[in-house]
N, C-alpha and C positions, 0 to 999 in steps of 0.2 A: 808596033805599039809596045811600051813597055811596059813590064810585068809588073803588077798591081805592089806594091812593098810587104805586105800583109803575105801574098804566096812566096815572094821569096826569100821571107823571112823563118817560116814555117819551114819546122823541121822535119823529115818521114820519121813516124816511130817506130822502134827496131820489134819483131817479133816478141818479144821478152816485156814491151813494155805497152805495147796494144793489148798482150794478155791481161797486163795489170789493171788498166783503164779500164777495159772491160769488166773483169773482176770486180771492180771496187764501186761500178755502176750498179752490178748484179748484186754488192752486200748491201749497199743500199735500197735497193727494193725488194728484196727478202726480206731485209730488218723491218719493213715499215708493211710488208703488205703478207696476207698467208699465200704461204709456196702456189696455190690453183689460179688465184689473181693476180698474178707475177705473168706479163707477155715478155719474150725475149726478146720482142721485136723493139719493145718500149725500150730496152738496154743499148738496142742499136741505134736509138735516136738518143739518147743522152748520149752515147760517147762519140753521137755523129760519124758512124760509121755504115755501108750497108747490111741489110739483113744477112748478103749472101758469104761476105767476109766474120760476120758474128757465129753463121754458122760452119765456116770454116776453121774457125777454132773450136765447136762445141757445137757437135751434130743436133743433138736436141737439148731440152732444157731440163734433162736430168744430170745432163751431160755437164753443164753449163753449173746448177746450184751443186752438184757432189765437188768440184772445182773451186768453187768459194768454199765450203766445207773443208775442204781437205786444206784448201792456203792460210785459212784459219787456225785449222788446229797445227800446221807446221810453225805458225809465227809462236805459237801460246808455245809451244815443244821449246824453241829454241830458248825465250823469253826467262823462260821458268827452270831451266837448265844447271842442275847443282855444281858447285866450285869444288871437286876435288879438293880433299885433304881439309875442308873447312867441316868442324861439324853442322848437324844440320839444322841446332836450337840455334845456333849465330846466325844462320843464312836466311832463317824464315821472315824477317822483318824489309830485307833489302829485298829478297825477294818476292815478298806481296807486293811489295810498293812500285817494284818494277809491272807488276802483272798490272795492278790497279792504273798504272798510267796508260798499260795498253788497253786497259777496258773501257778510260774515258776518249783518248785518243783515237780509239779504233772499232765505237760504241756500236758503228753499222753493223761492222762484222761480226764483231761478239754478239750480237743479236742475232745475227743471221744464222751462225753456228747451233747456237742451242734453237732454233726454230726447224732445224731440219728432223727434228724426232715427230714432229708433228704432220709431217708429209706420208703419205701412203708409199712413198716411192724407196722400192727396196736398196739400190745402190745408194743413194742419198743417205738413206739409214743406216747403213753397215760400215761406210766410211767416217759418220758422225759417230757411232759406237766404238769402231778402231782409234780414234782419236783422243775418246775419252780413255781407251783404255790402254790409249799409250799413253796418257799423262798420268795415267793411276803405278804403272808401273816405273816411269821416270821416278815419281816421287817413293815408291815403294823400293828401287834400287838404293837410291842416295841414301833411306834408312838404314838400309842394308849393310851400305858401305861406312856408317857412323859406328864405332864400337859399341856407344851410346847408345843407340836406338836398333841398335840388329837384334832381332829377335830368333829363335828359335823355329825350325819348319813345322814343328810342331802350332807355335802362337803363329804365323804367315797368314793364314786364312781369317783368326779375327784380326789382326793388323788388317788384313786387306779389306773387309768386311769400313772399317772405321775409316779407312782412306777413301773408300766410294764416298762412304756416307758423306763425311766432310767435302770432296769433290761437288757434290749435291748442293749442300750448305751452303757454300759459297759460290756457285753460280746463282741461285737466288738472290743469296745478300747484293750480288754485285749488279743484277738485271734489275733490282725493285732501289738500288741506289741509283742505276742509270734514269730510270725514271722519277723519282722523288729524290733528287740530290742535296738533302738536308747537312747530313752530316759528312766532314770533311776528310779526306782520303784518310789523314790519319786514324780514325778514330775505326773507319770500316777496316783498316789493316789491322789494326790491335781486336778487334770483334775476331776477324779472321783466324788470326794469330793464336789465339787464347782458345778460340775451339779447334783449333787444329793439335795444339799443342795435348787437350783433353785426350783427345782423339786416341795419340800416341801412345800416353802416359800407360806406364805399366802398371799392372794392376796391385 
């Protein structure tokens, strides 16, 4: 009998990309559901695969959301990543706008990231706080490295104090524009912009 065209057209996915499948089923239903009404099993029928291979990649389902967590905060790291030698008042506008396009393009996951503060589960939580504050320190570096905005170890801790804060700021602006998308990227970059730049400013 010959083989249906549908099977042998289908291709095996390579380890690398079964994780991702699975992954990006899993940010979509963290972003839409709280972490205790999330079944794993439900992840295994959206990517169509079975349960015993879901939990083969990701023993349990803290295993599984700290995962999404963490592939999240690595893409927002790379994304948001300062250009050497550029200062850092020039970089701030290209680089919202890049960020802003992964928040619309990648709305599940951004969701999903900042919902893991809301789960009781401690890895989950310590991974989403490492994250945060490896992006507080990216962005605290590249000050650093600007002649312009390097501050003294003495001023560092309110520098860093105001980089939380706006860190804060604009994950709101950007989770209440994913939901009421009234105004258009532009406008939430320059919102962003203009308080971040506050942020900075020396006193």
């Amino acid at each position: 009998m010959a083989a249906n065209p549908q099977e042998r057209t289908r291709r095996r996915l390579s380890t690398e990309e079964r994780r991702e499948q699975l992954l990006s089923a899993g940010a979509r239903l963290f972003a839409q559901n709280p972490y205790d009404d999330v079944w794993v099993e439900r992840v295994a029928e959206i990517a169509g695969v079975s349960r015993g291979l879901l939990y083969h990649y990701f023993p349990t389902k803290s295993d599984f959301f700290a995962a999404v967590v963490q592939r999240e905060s690595h893409r927002m790291l790379r994304l948001t990543a300062a250009v050497r030698g550029v200062p850092v008042r020039d970089q701030i506008g290209t680089g919202l706008d890049t960020f802003l396009a992964y928040v619309e393009s990648h709305a599940e996951g951004f969701r999903a990231f900042h919902r893991a503060e809301e789960t009781g589960d401690v890895t989950v939580r310590r991974i989403y706080r490492e994250g945060l504050a490896a992006h507080e320190d990216q962005i605290l570096a590249a000050l650093a490295a600007d002649p312009r905005t390097a501050t003294t170890p003495h001023e560092l801790p309110t520098l860093r104090l105001a980089v939380r804060g706006w860190l804060a700021f604009m994950v709101t602006v950007c989770l209440e524009w994913l939901d009421e998308p009234e105004l258009p990227r532009e406008q939430v970059r320059d919102l962003c912009a203009r308080a971040l730049l506050g942020a900075i400013a020396p006193e």
